[in-house]
C-alpha positions in Angstrom: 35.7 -12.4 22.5 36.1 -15.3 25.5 37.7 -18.0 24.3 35.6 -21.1 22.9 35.5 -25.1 23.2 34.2 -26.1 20.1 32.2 -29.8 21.6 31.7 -32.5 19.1 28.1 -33.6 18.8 27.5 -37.4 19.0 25.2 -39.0 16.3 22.0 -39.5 19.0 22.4 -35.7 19.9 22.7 -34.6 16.1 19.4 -35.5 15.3 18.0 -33.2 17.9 19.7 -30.0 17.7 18.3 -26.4 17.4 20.0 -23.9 15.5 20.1 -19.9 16.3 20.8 -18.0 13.3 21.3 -13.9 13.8 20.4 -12.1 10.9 20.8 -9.1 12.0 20.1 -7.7 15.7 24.0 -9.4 16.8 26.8 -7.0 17.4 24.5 -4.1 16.2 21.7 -2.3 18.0 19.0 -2.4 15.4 18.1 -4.3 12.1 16.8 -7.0 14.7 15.8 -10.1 12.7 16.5 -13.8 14.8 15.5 -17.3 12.9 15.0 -20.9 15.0 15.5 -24.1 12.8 14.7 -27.0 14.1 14.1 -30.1 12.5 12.0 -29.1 9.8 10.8 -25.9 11.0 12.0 -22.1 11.2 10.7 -19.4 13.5 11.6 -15.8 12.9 11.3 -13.5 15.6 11.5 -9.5 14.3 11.7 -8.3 11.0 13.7 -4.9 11.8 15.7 -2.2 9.4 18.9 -0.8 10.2 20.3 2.9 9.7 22.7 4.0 7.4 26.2 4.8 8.9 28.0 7.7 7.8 29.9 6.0 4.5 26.5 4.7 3.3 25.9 8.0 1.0 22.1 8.3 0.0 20.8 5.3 1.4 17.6 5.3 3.6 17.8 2.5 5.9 19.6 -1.6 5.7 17.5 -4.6 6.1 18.6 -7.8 7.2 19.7 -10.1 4.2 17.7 -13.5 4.6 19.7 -15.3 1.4 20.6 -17.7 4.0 16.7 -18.8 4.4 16.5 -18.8 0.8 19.1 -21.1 0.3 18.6 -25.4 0.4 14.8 -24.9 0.6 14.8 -23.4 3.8 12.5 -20.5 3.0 9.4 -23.4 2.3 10.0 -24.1 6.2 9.5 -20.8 7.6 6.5 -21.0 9.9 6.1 -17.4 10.4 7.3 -14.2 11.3 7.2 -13.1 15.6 7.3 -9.4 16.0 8.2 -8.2 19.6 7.2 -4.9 19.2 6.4 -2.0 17.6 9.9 -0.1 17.0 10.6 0.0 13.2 13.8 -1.6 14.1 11.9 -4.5 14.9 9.5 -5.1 12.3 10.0 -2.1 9.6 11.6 -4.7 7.1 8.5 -6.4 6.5 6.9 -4.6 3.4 10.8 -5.4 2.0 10.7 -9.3 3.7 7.0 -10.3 3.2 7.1 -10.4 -0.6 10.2 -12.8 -0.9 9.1 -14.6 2.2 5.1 -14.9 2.4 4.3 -16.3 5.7 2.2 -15.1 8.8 3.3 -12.5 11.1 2.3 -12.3 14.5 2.2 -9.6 17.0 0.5 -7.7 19.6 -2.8 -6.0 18.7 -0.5 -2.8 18.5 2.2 -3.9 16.7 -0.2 -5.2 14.1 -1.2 -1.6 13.6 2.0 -0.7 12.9 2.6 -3.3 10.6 -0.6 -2.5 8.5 0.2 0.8 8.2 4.1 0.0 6.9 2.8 -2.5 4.5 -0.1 0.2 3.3 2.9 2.3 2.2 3.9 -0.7 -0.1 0.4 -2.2 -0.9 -2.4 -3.6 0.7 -2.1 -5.0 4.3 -5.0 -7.4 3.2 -2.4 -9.0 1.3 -0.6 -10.5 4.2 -1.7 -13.1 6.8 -1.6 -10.9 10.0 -2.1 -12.7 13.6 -3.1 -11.0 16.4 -0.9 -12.4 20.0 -3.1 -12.0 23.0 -1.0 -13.3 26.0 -3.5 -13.9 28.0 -4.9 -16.6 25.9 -1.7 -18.6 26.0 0.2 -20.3 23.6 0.5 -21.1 19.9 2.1 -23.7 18.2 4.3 -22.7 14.9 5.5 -26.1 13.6 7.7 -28.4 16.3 7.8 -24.5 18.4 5.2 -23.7 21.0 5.5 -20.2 21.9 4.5 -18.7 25.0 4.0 -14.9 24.8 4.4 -13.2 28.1 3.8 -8.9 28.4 7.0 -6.6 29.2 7.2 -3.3 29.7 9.0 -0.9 27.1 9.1 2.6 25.8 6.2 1.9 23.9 3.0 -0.1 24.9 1.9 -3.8 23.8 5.5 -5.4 24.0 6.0 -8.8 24.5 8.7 -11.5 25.2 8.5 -15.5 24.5 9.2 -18.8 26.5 10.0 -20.8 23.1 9.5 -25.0 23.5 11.6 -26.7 21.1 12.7 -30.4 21.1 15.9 -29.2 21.6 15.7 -27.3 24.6 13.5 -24.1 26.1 14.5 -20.4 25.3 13.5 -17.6 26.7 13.7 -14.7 24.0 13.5 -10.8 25.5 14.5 -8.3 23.0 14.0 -4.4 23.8 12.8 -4.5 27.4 12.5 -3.2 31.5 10.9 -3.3 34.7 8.6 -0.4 35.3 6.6 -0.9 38.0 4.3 1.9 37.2 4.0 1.7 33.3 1.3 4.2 31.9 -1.0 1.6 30.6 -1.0 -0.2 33.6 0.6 -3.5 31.8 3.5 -4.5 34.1 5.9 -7.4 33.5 4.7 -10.6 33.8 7.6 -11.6 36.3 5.7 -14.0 38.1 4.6 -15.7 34.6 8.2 -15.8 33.6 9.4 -17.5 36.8 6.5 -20.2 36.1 7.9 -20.9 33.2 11.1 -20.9 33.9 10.6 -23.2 37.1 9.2 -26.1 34.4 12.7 -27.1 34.1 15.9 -25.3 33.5 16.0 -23.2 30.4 18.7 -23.8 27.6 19.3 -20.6 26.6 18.5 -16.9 27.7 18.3 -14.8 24.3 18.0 -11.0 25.8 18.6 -7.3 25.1 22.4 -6.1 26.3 22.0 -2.1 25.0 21.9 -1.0 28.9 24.8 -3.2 30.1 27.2 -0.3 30.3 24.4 1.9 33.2 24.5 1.1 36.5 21.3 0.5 38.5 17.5 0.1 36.9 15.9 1.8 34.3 13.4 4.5 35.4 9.7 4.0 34.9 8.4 6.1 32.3 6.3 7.8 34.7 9.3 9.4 36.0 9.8 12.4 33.4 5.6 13.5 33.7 6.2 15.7 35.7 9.9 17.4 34.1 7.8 17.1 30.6 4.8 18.7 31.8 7.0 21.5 33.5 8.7 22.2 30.4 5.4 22.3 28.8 3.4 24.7 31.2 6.7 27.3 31.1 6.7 28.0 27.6 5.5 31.2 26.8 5.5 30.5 22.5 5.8 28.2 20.2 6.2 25.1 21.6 7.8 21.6 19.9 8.2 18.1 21.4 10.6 16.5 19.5 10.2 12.3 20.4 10.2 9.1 18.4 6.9 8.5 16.1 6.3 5.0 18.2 6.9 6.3 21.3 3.2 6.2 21.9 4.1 6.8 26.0 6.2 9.6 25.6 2.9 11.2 23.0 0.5 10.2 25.4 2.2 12.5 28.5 2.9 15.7 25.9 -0.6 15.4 24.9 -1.5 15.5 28.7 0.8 18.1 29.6 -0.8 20.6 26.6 -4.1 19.3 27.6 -3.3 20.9 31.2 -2.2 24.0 30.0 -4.9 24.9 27.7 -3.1 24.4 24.3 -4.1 22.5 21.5 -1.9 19.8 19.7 -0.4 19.4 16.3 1.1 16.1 14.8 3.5 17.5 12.9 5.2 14.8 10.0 3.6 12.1 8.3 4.7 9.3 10.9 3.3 11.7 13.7 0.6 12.1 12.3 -0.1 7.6 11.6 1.2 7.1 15.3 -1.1 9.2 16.6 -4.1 8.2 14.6 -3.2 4.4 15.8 -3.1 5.4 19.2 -6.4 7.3 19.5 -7.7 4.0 17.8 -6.7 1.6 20.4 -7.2 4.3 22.9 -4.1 4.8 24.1 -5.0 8.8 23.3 -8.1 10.5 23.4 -9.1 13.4 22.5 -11.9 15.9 22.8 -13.2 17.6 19.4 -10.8 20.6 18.1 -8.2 19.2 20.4 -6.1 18.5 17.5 -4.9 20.3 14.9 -4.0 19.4 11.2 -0.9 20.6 10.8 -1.8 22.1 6.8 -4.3 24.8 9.4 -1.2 25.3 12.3 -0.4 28.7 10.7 -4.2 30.5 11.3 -3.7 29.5 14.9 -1.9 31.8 18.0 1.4 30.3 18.0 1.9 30.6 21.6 -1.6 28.3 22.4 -0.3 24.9 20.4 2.2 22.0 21.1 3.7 20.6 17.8 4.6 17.0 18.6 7.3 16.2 15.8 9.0 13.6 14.7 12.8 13.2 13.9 14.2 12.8 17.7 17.4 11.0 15.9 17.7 13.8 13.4 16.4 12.1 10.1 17.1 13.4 7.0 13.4 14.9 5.1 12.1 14.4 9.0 9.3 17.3 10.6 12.1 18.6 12.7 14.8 18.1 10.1 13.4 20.3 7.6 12.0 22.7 10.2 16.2 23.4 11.3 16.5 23.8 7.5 13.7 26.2 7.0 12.0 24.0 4.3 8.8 22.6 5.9 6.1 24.2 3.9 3.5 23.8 6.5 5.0 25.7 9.3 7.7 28.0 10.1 9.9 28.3 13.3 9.3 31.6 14.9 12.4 33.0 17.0 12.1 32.6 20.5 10.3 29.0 20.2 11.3 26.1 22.2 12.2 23.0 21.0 12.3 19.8 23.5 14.2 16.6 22.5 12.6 13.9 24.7 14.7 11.3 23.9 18.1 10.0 23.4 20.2 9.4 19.9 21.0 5.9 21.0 21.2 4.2 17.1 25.1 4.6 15.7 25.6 7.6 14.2 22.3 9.2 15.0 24.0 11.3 17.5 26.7 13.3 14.9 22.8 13.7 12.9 21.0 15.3 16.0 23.6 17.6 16.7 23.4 18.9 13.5 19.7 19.6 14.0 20.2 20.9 17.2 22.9 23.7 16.1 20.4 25.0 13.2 17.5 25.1 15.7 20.0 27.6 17.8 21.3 29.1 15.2 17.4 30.0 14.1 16.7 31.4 17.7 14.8 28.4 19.3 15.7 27.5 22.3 16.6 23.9 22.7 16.5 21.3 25.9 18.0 18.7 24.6 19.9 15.4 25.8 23.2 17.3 27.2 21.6 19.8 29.0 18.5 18.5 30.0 18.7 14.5 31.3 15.4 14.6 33.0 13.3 14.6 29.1 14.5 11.3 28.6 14.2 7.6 30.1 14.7 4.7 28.0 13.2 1.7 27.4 15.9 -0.5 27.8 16.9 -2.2 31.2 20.4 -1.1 33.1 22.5 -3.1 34.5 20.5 -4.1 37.2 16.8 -5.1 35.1 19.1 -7.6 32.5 21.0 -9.3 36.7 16.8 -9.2 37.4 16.3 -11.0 34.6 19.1 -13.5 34.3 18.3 -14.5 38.0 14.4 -15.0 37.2 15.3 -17.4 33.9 18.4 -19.2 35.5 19.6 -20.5 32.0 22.2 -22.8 31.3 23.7 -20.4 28.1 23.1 -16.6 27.6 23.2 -14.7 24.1 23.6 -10.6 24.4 21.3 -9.0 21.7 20.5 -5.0 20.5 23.7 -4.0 21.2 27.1 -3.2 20.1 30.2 -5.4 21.2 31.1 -3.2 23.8 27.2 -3.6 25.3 28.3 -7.3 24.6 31.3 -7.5 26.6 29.5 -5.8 29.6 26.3 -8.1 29.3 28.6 -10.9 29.7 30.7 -9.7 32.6 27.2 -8.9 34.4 25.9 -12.6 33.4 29.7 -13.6 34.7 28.9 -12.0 38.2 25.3 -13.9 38.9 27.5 -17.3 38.4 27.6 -18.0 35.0 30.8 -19.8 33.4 32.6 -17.1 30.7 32.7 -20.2 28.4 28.1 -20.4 28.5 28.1 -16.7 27.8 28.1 -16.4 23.8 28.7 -13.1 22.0 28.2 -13.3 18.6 28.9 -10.9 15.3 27.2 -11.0 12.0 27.6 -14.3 9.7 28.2 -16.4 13.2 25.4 -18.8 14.2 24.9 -21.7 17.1 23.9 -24.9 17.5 22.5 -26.2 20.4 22.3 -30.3 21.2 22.4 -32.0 24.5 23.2 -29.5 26.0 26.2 -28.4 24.2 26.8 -25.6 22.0 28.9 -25.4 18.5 29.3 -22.1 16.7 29.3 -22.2 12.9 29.2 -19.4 10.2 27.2 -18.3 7.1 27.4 -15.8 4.6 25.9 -12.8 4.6 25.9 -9.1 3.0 24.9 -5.5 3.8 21.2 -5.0 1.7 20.9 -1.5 1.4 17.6 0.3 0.5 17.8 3.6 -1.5 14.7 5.6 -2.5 12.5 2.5 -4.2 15.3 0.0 -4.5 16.3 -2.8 -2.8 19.8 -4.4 -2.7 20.6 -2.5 -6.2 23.7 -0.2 -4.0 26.5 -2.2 -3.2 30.4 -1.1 -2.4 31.1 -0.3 -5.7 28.2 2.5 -5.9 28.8 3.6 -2.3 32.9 3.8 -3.5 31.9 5.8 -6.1 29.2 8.5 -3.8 32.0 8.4 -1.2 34.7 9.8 -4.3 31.6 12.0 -5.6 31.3 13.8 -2.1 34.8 14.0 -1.2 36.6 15.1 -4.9 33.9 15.3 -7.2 33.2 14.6 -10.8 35.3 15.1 -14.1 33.2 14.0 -17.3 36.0 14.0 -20.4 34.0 14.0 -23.6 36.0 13.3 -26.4 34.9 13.4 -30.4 36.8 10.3 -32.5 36.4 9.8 -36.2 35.9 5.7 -36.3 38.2 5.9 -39.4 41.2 7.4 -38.2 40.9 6.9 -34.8 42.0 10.8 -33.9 40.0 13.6 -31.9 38.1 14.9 -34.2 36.9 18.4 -32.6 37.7 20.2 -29.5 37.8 18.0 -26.2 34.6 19.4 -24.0 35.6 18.9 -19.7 32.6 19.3 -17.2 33.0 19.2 -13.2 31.0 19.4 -10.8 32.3 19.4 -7.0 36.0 19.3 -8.3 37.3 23.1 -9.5 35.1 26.2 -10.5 35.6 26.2 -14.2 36.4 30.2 -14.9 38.8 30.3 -12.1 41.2 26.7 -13.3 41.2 27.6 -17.3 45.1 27.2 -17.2 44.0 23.1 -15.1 41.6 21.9 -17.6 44.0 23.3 -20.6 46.5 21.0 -19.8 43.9 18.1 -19.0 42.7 18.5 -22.6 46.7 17.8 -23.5 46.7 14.7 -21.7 43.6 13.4 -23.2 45.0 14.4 -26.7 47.9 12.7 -26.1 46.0 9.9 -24.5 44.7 9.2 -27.8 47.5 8.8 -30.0 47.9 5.5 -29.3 49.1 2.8 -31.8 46.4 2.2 -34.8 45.9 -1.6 -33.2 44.1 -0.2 -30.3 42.1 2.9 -31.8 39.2 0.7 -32.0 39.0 -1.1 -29.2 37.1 1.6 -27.0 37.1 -0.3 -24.3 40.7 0.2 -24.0 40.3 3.7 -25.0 38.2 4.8 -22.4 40.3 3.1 -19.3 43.5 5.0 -20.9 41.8 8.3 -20.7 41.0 7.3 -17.0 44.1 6.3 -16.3 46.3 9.3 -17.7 44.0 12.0 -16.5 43.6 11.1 -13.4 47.4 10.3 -13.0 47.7 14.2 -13.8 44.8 15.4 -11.8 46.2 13.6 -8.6 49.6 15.3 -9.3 48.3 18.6 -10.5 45.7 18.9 -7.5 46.1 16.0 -4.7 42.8 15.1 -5.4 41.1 12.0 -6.9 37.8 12.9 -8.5 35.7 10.6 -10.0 36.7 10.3 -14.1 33.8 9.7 -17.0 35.4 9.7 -20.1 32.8 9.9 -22.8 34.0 8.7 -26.3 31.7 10.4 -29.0 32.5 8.1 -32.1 32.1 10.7 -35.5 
């Protein structure tokens, strides 16, 4: 990281200052969640989850921890919740969020259908104080903040950016964005509304997405792959799957067109499909004739070779359409040899890619054949700007301080380097990491930290899995388990029947008799401790632990995970 004056604040500029707080969306590309304090009011823009990395065994997705806003009252001065779109890594932590922090959400008239159906999964939308953003109506006023909402264009339709007034200073906030100058519902970047804005007076601070830093040029419109989809569409002789993200209501719309053209019916194939499409059709984003679509539970009675399954699990989701379809356990439909399978769109979250792959090599392995991001780079185009939308950008705003969000710290680094060519001082250029926060007064800038944690959601809990259950999954999955149960007469503190061993993952049991003979030994001996500690079980237990696994490690090189079991007779 560049190096860092910390300024002092004077006393006059304290009492004016406005404080950016990352809770998640800083050094990471998703989990996007930003908060604005100032004075006495806080403005959250996003509300997004995370996905697991590799060493987070069994968990289903992260959400950003918000303990800080629950700590010194803050939480009764949020004024609501700003959602910039409709990626669940933008507002997918709400159902999780809302209940510990009840306050309005706002968002386009799309995202909000989004958002109703997430928090229908959880309970009633109804529930919730949901705000509809039209930006052509102008701006709203959330405490001391008046936001301006301006349109931009993204892989999926209805996004929006904000020109935030605070008494501090102006920000201009862009997560997930580009310029397409031929977007498919017609909605183009407001430019000319951002350089209004921006004209008013200089902006303090430039709060935008970094994830294309690294690509050189602009981001294609998403116009461009039409035609490559619909060629790909129109060739396939059988059964045919488009494999895209559930949001991507763009990339849906042009399959739908393409098997529209080629006389085939569609199929939403998995439950988020099936809810994307449904919103779509409803906004009419999609529309469709009658027996144009296809409930996937009546796929089977249909000729294969005249439907387009449009599935989800592009990043190769576990329980996913596609996902289970590569493991031959979808119950609704089965994957015919020959079929082609088209990934339109690119693992870009961390670790998605090692999960796709996977995927991928089943699909082969079934005899599908497979266009997919290394072979075929003309079924993708992302919705994030390149090097030369986020100089486009920077040059329209013309802030005094940029902050590099959605990415990684190498998209970081490269953010800052581009901001460093258009004229900007290394030193007004502020990458930040988790736990680091800014405040801005006078037009200075002081880092500080706060504390923070993973929150982890697995199955119907929240927070419940920390390192200490991960540790254990992580031992589980490399050595497995060895459960000692061991029968001790409370009166004489000896074994008082034979020692029973169970494993699972560690040896097969009839082939290491000779093993778990010995390990029996070292529990007996394990036991014939002085008459002082017999009772203390406590004690016991961890020096059953201790021994056997001592002599497993040595015996075996391995370290399974040891549960003695003390049965007291």
């Amino acid at each position: 990281m560049p190096k860092f004056k910390q300024p002092k604040f004077k006393k006059a500029d304290q009492q004016r200052v406005l404080r950016f707080v990352p809770l998640g969306g800083a050094g990471m590309v998703t989990r996007n969640m930003f908060a604005y304090e100032c004075g006495e009011d806080i403005v959250i823009i996003d509300c997004g989850i995370g996905f697991p990395d590799s060493e987070m065994l069994g968990v289903d997705v992260t959400i950003p921890d918000i303990s800080y806003l629950e700590k010194e009252g803050r939480a009764s001065r949020v004024r609501g919740i700003v959602i910039s779109h409709a990626h669940y890594d933008h507002f997918g932590a709400l159902p999780h969020i809302l209940p510990r922090l009840p306050v309005p959400v706002y968002g386009s008239r799309l995202t909000l259908e989004f958002v109703k159906a997430s928090l229908a999964d959880k309970g009633s939308p109804e529930q919730h104080n949901l705000i509809e953003i039209i930006p052509e109506k102008g701006s709203f006023s959330l405490g001391c903040f008046k936001i301006t909402p301006f349109r931009v264009c993204h892989s999926v339709p209805d996004a929006l950016g904000f020109f935030i007034e605070t008494p501090a200073g102006n920000v201009f906030h862009v997560p997930d964005y580009k310029f397409d100058w031929t977007p498919l519902d017609g909605k183009l970047f407001e430019v000319g509304k951002v350089a209004q804005l921006a004209g008013g007076g200089r902006p303090l601070v430039l709060v935008s997405d970094c994830l294309g830093a690294n690509d050189k040029g602009y981001t294609l419109s998403e116009r461009a792959i039409g035609a490559s989809l619909a060629k790909e569409i129109e060739g396939a002789q059988e059964q045919l799957f488009v494999v895209t993200i559930s949001s991507n209501i763009s990339r849906i719309a042009q399959s739908v067109t393409a098997a529209r053209a080629c006389g085939r019916k569609v199929c939403f194939l998995g439950r988020s499909m099936e809810k994307s499409g449904a919103i779509a059709e409803k906004l009419g984003y999609l529309t469709f004739s009658r027996g144009e679509i296809v409930p996937p539970r009546q796929a089977k009675k249909f000729d294969q070779s005249q439907l387009v399954y449009i599935a989800a699990g592009c990043y190769g989701q576990h329980g996913s359409a596609i996902e289970r379809l590569s493991r031959e356990e979808h119950s609704l439909v089965d994957l015919k040899k020959g079929a082609k399978v088209i990934f339109s769109g690119d693992p870009s979250p961390p670790g998605a890619r090692n999960s796709v792959d996977v995927v991928i090599d089943r699909l082969i392995t079934q005899g599908a054949q497979v266009s997919y991001y290394e072979i075929q780079e003309n079924m993708h185009v992302s919705g994030h700007g390149t090097a030369g939308d986020i100089q486009m950008l920077m040059g329209l705003v013309k802030p005094k301080f940029l902050i590099p969000i959605g990415g990684a710290p190498k998209h970081m680094r490269s953010y800052s380097v581009l901001a460093q060519e258009m004229g900007h001082p290394v030193d007004n250029i502020l990458e930040l990491q988790e736990g680091q926060l800014l405040d801005f007064s006078g037009e200075k800038v002081r880092r500080g930290k706060f504390s923070f944690r993973d929150v982890l959601v697995d199955g119907l809990r929240v927070g419940d899995v920390g390192e200490v259950v991960l540790k254990d999954r992580r031992i589980l999955a490399d050595d497995g388990v060895v459960v000692l149960i061991v029968p001790i007469a409370t009166k004489t503190g000896r074994i008082s029947g034979s020692v029973e061993i169970a494993t699972r993952g560690f040896v097969y049991v009839k082939e290491s008799q000779e093993l778990l003979s010995k390990l029996e030994r070292v529990v007996r001996k394990a036991v014939e401790a002085p008459p002082s500690k017999r009772q203390d079980w406590k004690k016991l237990r961890r020096q059953i632990e201790r021994q056997a696994s001592q002599f497993i490690t040595r015996e075996t090189g391995r370290a399974p995970l040891i549960l003695p079991v003390i049965i007291k007779t």
